[in-house]
PyMOL commands that place a pseudoatom at each C-alpha (Angstrom):
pseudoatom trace, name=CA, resn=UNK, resi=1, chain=A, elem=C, hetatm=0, pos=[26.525, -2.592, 1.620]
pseudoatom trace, name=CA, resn=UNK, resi=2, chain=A, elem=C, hetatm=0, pos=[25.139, -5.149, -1.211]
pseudoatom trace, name=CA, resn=UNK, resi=3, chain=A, elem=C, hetatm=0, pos=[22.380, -4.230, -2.989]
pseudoatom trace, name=CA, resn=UNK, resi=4, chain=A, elem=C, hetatm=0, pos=[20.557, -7.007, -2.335]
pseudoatom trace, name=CA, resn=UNK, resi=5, chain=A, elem=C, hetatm=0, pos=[20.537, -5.543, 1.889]
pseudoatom trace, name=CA, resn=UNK, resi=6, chain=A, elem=C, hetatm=0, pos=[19.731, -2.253, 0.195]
pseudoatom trace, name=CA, resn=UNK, resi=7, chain=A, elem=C, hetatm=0, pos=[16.922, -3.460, -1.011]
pseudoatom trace, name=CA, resn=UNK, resi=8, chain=A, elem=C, hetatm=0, pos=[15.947, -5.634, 1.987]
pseudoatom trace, name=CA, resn=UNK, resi=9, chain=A, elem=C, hetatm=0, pos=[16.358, -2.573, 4.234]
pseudoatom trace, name=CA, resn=UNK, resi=10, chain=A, elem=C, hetatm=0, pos=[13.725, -0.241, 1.754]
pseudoatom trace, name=CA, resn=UNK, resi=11, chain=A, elem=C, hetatm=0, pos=[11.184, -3.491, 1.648]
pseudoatom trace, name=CA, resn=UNK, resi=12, chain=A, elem=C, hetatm=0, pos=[11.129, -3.297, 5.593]
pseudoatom trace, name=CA, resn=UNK, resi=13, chain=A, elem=C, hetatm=0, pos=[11.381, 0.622, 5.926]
pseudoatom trace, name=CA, resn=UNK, resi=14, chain=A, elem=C, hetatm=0, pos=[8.641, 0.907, 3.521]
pseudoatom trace, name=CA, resn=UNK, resi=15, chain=A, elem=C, hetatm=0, pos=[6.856, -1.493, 5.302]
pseudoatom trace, name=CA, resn=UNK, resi=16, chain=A, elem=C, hetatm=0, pos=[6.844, -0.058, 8.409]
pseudoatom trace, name=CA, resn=UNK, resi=17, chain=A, elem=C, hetatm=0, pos=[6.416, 3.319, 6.942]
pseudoatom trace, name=CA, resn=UNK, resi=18, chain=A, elem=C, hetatm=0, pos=[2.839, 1.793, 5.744]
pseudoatom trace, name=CA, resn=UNK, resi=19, chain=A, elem=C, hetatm=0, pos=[1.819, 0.378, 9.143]
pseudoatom trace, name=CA, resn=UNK, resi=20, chain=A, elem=C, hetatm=0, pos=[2.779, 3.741, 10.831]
pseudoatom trace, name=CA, resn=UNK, resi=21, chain=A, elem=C, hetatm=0, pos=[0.533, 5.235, 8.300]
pseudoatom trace, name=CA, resn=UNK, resi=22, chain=A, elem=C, hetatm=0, pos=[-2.792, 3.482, 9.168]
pseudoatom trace, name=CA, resn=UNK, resi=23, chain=A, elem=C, hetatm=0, pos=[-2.035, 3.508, 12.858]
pseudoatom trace, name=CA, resn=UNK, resi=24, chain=A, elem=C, hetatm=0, pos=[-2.338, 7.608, 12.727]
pseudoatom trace, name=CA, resn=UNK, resi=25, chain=A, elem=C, hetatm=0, pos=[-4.469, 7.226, 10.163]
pseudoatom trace, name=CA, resn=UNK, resi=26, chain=A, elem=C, hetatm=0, pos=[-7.430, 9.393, 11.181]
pseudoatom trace, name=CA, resn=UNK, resi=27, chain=A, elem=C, hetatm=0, pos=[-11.196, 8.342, 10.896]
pseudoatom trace, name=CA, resn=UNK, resi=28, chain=A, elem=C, hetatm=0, pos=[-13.625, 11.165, 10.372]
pseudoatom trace, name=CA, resn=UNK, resi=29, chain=A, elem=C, hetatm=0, pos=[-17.057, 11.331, 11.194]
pseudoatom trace, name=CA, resn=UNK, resi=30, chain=A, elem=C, hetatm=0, pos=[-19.907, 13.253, 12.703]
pseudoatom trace, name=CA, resn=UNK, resi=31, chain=A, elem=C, hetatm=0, pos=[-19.855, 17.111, 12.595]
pseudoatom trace, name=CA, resn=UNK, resi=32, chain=A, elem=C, hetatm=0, pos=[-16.576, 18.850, 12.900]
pseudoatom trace, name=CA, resn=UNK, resi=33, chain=A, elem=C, hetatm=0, pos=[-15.726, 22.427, 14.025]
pseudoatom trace, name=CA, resn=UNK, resi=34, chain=A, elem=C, hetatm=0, pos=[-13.985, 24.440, 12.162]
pseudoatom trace, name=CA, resn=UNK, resi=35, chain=A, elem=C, hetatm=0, pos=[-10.805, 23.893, 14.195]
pseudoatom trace, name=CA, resn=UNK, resi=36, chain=A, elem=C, hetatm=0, pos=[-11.262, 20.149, 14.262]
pseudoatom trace, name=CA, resn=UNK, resi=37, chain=A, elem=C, hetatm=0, pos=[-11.145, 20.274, 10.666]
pseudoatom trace, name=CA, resn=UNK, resi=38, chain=A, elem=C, hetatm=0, pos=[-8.017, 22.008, 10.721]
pseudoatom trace, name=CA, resn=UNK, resi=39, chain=A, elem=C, hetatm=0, pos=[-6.455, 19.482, 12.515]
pseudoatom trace, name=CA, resn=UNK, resi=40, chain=A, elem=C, hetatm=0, pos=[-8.221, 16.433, 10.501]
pseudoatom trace, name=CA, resn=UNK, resi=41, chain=A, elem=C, hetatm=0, pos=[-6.347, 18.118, 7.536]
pseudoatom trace, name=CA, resn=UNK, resi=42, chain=A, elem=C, hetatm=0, pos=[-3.251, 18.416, 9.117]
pseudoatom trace, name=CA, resn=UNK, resi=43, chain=A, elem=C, hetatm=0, pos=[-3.348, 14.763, 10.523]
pseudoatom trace, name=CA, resn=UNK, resi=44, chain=A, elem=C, hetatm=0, pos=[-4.131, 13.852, 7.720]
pseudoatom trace, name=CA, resn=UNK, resi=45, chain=A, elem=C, hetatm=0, pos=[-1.671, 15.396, 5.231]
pseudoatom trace, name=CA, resn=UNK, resi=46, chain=A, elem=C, hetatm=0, pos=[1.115, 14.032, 7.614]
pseudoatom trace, name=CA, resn=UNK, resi=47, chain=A, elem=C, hetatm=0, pos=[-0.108, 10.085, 7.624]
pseudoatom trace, name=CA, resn=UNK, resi=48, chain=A, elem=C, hetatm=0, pos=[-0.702, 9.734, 3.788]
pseudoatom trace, name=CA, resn=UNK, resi=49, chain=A, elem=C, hetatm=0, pos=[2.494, 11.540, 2.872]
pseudoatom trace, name=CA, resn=UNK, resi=50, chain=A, elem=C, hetatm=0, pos=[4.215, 9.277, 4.851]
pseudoatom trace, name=CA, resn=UNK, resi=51, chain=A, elem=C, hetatm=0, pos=[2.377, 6.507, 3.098]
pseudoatom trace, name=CA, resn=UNK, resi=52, chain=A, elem=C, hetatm=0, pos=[3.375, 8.073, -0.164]
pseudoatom trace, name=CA, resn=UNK, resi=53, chain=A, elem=C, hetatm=0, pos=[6.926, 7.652, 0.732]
pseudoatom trace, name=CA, resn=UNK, resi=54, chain=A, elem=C, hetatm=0, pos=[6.883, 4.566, 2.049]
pseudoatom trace, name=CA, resn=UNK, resi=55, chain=A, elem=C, hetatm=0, pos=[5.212, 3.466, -1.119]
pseudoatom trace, name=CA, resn=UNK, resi=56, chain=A, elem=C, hetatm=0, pos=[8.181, 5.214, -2.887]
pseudoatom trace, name=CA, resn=UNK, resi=57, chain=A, elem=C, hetatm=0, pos=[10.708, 3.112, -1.036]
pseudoatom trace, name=CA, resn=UNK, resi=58, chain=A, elem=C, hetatm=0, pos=[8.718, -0.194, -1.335]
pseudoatom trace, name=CA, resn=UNK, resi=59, chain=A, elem=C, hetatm=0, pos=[8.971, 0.127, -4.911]
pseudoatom trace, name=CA, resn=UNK, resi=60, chain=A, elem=C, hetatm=0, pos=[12.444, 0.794, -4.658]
pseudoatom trace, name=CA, resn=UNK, resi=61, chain=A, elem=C, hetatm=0, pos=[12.989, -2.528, -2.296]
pseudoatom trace, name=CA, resn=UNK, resi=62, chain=A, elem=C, hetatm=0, pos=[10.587, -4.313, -5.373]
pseudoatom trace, name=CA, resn=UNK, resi=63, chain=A, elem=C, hetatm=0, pos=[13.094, -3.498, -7.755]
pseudoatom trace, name=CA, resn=UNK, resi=64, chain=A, elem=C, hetatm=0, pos=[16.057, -5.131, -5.955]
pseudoatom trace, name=CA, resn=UNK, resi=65, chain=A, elem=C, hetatm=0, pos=[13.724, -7.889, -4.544]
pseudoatom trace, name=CA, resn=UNK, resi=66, chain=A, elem=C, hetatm=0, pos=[12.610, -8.188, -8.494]
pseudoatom trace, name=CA, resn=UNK, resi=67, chain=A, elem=C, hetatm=0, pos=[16.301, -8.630, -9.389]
pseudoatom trace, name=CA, resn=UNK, resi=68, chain=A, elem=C, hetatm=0, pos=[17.213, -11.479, -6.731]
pseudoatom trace, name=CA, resn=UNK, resi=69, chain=A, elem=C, hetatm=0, pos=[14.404, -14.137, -7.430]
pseudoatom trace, name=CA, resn=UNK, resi=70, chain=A, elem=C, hetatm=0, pos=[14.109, -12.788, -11.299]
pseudoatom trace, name=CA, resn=UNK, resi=71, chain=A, elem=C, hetatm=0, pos=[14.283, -16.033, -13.915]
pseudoatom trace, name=CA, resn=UNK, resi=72, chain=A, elem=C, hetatm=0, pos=[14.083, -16.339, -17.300]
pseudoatom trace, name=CA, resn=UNK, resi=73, chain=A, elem=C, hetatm=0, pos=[9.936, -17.263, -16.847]
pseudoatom trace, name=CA, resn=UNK, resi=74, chain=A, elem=C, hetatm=0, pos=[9.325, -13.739, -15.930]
pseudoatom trace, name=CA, resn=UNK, resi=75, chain=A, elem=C, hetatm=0, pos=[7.146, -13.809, -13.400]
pseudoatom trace, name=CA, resn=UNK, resi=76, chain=A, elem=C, hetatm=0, pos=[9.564, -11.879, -11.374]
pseudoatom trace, name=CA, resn=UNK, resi=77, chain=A, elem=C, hetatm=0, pos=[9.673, -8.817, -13.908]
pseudoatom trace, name=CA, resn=UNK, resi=78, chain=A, elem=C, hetatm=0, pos=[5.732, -9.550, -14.329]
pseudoatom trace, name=CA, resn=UNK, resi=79, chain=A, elem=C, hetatm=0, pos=[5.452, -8.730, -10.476]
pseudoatom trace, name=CA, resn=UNK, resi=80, chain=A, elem=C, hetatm=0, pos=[7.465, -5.559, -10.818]
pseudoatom trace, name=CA, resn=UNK, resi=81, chain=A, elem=C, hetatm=0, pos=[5.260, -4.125, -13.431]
pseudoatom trace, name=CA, resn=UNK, resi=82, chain=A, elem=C, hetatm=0, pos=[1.944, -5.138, -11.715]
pseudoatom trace, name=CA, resn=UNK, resi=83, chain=A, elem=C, hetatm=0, pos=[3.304, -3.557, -8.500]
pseudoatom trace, name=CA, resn=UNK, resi=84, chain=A, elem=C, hetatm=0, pos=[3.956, -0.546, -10.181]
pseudoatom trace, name=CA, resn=UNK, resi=85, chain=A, elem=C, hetatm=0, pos=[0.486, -0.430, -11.067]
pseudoatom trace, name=CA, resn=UNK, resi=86, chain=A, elem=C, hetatm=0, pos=[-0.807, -0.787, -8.005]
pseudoatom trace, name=CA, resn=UNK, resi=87, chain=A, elem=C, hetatm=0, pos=[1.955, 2.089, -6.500]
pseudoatom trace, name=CA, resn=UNK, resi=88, chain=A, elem=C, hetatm=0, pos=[0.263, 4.231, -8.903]
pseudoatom trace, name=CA, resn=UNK, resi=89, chain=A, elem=C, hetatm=0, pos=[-3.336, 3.596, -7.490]
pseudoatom trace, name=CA, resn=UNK, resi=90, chain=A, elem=C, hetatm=0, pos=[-2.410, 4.000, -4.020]
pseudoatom trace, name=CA, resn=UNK, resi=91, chain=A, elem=C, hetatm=0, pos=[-0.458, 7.099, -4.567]
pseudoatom trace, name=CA, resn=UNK, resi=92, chain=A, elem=C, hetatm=0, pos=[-4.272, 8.142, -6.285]
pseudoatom trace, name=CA, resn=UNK, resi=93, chain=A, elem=C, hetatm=0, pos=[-5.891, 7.205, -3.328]
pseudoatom trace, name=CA, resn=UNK, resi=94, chain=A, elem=C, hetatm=0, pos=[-4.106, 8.669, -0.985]
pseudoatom trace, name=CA, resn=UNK, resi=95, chain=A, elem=C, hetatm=0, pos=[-3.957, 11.589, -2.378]
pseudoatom trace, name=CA, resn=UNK, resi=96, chain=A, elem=C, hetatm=0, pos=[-7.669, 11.989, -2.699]
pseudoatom trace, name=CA, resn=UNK, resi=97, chain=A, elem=C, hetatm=0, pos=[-8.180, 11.175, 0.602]
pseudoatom trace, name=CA, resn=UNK, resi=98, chain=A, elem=C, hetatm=0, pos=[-5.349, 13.089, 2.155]
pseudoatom trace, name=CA, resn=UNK, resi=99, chain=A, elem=C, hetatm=0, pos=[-5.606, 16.311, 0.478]
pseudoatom trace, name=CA, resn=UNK, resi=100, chain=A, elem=C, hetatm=0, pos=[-8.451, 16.802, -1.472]
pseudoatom trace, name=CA, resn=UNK, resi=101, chain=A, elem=C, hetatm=0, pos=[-11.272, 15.535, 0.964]
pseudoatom trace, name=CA, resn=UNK, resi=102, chain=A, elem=C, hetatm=0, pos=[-10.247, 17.750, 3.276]
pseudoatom trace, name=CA, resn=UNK, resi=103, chain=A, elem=C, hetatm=0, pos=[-9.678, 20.644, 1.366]
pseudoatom trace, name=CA, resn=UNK, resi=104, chain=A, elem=C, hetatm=0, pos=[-13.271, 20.363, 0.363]
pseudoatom trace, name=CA, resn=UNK, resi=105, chain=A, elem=C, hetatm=0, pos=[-14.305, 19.784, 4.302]
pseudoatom trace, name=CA, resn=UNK, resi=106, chain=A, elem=C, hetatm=0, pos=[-12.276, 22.720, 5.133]
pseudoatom trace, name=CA, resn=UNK, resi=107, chain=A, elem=C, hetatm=0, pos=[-14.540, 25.072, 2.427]
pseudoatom trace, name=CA, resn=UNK, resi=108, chain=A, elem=C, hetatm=0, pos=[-17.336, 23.586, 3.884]
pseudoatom trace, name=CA, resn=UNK, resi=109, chain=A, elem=C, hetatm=0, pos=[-17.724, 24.315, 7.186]
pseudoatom trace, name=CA, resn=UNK, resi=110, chain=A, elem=C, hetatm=0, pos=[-16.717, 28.153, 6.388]
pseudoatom trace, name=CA, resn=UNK, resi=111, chain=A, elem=C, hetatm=0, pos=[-19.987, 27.915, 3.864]
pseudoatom trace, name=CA, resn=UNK, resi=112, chain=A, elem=C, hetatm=0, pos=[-23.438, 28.683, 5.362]
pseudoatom trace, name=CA, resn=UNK, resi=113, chain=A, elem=C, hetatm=0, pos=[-25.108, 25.580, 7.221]
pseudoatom trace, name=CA, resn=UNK, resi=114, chain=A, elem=C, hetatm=0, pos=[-27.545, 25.274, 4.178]
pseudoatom trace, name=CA, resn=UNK, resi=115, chain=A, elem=C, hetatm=0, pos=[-25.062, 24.574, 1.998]
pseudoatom trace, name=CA, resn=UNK, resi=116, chain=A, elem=C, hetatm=0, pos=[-23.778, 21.621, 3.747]
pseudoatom trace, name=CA, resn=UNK, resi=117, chain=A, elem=C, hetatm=0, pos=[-25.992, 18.604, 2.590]
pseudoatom trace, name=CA, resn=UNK, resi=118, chain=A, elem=C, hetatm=0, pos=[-24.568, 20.010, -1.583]
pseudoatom trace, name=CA, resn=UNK, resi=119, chain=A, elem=C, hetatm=0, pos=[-20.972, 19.331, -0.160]
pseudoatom trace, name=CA, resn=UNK, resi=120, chain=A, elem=C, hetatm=0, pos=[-21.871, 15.942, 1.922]
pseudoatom trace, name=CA, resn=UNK, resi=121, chain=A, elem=C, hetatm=0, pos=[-22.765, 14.860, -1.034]
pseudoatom trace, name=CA, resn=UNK, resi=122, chain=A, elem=C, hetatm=0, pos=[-19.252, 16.169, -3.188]
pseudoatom trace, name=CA, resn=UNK, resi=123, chain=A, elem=C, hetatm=0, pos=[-17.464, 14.885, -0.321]
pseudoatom trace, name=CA, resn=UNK, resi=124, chain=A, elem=C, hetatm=0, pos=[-18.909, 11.242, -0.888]
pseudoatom trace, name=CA, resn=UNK, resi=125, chain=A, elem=C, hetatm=0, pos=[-18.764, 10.943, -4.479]
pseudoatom trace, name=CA, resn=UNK, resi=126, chain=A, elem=C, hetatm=0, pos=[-15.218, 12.030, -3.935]
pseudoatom trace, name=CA, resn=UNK, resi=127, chain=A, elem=C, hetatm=0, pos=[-14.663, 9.384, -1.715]
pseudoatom trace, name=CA, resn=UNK, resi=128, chain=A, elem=C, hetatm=0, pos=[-15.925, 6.996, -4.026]
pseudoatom trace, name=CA, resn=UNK, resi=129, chain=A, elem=C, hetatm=0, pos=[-12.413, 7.273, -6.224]
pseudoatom trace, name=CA, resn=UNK, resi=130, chain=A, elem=C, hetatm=0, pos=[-10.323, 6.996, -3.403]
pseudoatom trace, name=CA, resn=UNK, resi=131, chain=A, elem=C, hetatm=0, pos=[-12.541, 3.149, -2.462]
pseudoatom trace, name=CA, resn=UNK, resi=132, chain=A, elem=C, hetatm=0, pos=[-11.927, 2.252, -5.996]
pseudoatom trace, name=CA, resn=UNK, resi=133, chain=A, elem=C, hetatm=0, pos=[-8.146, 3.490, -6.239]
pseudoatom trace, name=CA, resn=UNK, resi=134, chain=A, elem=C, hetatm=0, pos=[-7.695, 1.585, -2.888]
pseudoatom trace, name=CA, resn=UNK, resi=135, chain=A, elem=C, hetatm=0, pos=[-9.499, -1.804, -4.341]
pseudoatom trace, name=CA, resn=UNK, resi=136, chain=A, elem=C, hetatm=0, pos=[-7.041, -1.463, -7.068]
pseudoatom trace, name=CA, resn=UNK, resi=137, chain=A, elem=C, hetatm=0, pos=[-4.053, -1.019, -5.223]
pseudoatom trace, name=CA, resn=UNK, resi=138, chain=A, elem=C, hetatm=0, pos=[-5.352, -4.189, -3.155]
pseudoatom trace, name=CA, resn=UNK, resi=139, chain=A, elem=C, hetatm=0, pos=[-5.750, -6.660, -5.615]
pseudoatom trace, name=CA, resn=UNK, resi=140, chain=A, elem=C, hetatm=0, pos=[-3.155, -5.749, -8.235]
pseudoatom trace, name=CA, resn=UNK, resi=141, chain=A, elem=C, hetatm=0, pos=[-0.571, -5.770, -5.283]
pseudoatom trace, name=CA, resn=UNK, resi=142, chain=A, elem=C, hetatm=0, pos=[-1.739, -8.907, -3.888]
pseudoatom trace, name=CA, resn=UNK, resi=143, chain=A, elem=C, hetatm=0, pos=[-1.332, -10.112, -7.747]
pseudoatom trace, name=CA, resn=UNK, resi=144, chain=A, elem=C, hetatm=0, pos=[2.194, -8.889, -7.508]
pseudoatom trace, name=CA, resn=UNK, resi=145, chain=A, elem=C, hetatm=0, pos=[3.229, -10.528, -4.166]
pseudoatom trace, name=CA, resn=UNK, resi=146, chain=A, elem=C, hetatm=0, pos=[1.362, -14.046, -5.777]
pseudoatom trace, name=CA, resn=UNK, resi=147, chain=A, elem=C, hetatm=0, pos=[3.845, -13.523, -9.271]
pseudoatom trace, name=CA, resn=UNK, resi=148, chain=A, elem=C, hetatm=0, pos=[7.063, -12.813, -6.627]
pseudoatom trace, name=CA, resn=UNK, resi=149, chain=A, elem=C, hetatm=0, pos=[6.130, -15.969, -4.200]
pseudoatom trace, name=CA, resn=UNK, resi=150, chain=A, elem=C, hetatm=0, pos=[6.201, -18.195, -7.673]
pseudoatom trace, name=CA, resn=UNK, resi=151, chain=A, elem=C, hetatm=0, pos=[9.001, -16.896, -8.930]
pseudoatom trace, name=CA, resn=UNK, resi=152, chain=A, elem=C, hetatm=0, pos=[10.880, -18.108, -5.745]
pseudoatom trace, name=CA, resn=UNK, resi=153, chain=A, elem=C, hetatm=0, pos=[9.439, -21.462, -5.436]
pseudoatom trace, name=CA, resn=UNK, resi=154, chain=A, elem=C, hetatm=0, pos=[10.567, -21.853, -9.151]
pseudoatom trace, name=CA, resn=UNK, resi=155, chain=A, elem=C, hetatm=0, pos=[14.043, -20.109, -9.397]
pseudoatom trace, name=CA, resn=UNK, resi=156, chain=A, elem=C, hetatm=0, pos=[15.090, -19.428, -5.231]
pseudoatom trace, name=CA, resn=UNK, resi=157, chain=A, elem=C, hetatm=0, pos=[15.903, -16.260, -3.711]
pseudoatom trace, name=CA, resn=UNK, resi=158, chain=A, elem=C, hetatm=0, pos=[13.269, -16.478, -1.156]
pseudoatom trace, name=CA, resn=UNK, resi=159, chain=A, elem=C, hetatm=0, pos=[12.362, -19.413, 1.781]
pseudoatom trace, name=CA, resn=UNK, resi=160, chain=A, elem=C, hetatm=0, pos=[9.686, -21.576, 0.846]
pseudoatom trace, name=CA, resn=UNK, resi=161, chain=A, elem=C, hetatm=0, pos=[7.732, -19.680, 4.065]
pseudoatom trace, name=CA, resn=UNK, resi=162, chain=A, elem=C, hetatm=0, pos=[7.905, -16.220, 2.492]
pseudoatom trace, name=CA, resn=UNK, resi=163, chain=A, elem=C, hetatm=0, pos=[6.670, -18.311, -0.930]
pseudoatom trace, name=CA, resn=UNK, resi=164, chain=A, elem=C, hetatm=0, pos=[3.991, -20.182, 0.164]
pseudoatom trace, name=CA, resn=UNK, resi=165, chain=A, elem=C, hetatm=0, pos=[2.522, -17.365, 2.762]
pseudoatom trace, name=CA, resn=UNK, resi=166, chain=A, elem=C, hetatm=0, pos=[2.818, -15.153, -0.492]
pseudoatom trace, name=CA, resn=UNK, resi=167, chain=A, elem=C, hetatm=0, pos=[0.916, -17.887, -2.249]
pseudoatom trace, name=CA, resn=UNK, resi=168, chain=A, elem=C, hetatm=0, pos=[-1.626, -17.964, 0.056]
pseudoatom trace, name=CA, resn=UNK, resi=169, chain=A, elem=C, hetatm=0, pos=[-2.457, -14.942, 1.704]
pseudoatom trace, name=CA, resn=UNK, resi=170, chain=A, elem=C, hetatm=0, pos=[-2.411, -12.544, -0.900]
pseudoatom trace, name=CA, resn=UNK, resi=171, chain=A, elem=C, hetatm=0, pos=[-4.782, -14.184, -3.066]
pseudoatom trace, name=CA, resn=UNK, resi=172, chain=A, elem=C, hetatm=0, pos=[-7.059, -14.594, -0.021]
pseudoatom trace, name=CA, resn=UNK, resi=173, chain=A, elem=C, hetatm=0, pos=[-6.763, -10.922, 0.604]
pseudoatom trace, name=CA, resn=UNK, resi=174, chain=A, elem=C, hetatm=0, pos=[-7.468, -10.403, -3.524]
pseudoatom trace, name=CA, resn=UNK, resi=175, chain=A, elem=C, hetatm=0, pos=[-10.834, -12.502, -3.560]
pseudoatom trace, name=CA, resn=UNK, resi=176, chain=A, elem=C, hetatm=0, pos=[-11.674, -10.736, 0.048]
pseudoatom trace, name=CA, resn=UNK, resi=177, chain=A, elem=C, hetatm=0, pos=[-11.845, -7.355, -1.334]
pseudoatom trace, name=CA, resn=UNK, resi=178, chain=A, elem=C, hetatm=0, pos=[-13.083, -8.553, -4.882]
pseudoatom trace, name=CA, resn=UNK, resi=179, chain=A, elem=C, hetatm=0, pos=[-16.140, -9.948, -3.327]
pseudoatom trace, name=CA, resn=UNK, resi=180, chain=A, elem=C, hetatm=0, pos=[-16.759, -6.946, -1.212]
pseudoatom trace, name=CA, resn=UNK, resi=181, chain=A, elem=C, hetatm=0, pos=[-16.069, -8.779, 2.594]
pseudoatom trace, name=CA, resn=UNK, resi=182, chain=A, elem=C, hetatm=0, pos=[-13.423, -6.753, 2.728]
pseudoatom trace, name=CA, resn=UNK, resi=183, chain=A, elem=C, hetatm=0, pos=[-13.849, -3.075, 3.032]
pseudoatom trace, name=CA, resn=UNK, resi=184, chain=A, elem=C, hetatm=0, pos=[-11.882, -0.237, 1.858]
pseudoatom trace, name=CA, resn=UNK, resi=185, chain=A, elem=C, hetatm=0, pos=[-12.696, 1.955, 5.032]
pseudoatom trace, name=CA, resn=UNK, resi=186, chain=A, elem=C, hetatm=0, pos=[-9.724, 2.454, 7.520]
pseudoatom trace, name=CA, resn=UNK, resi=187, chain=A, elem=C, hetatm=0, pos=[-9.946, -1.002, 9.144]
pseudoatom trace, name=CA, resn=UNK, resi=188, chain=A, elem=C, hetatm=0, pos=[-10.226, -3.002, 6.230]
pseudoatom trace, name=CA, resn=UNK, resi=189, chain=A, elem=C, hetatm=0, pos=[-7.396, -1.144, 4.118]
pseudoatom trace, name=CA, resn=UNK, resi=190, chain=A, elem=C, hetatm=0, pos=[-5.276, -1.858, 7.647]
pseudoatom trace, name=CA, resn=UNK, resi=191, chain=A, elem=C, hetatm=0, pos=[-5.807, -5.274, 7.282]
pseudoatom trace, name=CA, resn=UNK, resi=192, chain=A, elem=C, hetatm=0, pos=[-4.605, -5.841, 3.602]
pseudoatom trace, name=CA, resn=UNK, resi=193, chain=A, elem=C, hetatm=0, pos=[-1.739, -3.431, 4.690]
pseudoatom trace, name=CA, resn=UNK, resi=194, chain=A, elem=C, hetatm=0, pos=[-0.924, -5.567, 7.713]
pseudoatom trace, name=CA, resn=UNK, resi=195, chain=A, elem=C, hetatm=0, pos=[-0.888, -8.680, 5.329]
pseudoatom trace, name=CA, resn=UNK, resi=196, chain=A, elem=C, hetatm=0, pos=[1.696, -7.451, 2.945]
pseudoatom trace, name=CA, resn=UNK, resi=197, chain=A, elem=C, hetatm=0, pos=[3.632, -6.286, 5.049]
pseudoatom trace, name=CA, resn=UNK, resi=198, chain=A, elem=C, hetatm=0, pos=[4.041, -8.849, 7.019]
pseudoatom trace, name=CA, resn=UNK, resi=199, chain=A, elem=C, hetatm=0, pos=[5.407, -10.418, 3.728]
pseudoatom trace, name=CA, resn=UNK, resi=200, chain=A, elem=C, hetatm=0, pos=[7.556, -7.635, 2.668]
pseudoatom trace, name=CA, resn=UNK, resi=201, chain=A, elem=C, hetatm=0, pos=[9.524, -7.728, 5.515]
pseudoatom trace, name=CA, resn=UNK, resi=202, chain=A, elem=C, hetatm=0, pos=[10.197, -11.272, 5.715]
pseudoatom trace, name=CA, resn=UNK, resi=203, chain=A, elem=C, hetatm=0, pos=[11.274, -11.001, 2.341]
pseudoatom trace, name=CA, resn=UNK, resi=204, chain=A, elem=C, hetatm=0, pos=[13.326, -8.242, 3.330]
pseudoatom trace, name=CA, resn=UNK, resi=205, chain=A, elem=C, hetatm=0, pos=[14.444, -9.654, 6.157]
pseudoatom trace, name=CA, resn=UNK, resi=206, chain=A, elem=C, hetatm=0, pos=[15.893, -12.867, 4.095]
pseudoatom trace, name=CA, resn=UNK, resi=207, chain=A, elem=C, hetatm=0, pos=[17.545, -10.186, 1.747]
pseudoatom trace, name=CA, resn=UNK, resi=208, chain=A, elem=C, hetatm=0, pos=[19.702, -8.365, 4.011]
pseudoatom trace, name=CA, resn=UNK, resi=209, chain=A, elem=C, hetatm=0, pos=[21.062, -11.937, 5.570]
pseudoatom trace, name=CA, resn=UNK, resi=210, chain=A, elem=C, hetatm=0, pos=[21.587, -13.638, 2.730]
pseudoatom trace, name=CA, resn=UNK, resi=211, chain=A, elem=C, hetatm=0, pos=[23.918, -13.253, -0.640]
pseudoatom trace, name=CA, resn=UNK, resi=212, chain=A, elem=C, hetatm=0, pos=[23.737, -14.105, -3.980]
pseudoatom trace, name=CA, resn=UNK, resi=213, chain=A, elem=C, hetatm=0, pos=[26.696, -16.502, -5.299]
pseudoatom trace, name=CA, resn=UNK, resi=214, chain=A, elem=C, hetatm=0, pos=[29.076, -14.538, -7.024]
pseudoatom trace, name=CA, resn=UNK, resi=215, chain=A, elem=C, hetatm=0, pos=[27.491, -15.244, -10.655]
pseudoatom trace, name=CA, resn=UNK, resi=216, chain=A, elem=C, hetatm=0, pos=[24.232, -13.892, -9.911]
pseudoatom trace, name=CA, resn=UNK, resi=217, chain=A, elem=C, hetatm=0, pos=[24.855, -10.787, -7.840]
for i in range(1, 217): cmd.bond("trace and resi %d" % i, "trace and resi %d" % (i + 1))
show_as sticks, trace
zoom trace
């Protein structure tokens, strides 16, 4: 196996890896028993490990991706490095919102009643790094799928659909969340999810049936 289909099959492994992830993605809300928590944490731990990984082996498909379309402008390499940023960021987030939130929900509903507005309140200034990690992630990875799409339409490697829709979408999804239509809550991070993805794996897709000439592999 080239690597070139190795790195095809991580961009669409990875990419389904992140859709799985938001579709068991739980949304909390309301008051929760003590048991329900429990199983919120669980759930929880589960779907943004997985998302971890799968961000893992998107960066991995990145770096073969990276390779295939690279040209001497750089934009290729300038992708890689921007989508490592953003890996970073999303591994923050979901860490934050995996993990720690509800470690903290789990210590509060064994506290005393009173003490529950004082750990509302923790809970939601916590959140607040996990919305800002996850704007982060959104717009520098967009930014990295715009510098990969330009790359192909300048040196190949990729069809002018993958290009373009890169060229189009992701800076859509950018301004969307820079301007604040588009929410970091489970629906909205679903949505720029959903539109990278749907570019990953076309790209990935093209990588596992096609070959480099001899000179470039």
């Amino acid at each position: 196996m080239t690597d070139n289909r190795k790195a095809g099959i991580a961009l669409i492994a990875g990419s389904i890896g992140a859709m799985v992830t938001m579709a068991i993605h739980p949304i909390g809300g309301g008051t929760l028993t003590t048991d329900q928590v429990m199983r919120l944490e669980n759930l929880s731990g589960v779907a943004h490990s997985l998302g971890m990984i799968s961000v893992l082996i998107l960066f991995l498909g990145a770096c073969g991706l990276t390779r295939r379309i690279a040209g001497e402008d750089r934009l290729a390499f300038s992708g890689l490095v921007v989508y490592a940023f953003a890996a970073v960021a999303v591994v923050i987030a979901a860490a934050v919102s995996g993990f720690i939130v509800p470690g903290i929900m789990r210590q509060m509903v064994r506290d005393s009643a009173a003490a529950a507005p004082q750990w509302r309140i923790a809970i939601a200034s916590i959140f607040q790094i996990n919305q800002a990690f996850s704007r982060i992630y959104s717009v520098a990875a967009s930014a990295a799928i715009v510098l990969w799409s330009v790359s192909s339409l300048r040196n190949g490697g990729l069809s002018r659909f993958a290009a373009i829709y890169g060229c189009v979408v992701a800076p859509l999804v950018a301004i969307l969340v820079i301007i604040g239509h588009l929410r970091m809550n489970v629906h909205g991070f679903a949505a720029v999810v959903l539109s990278q993805a749907i570019w990953f794996v076309v790209a990935g897709v093209e990588m596992c049936r096609k070959e480099l000439p001899p000179e470039l592999g």
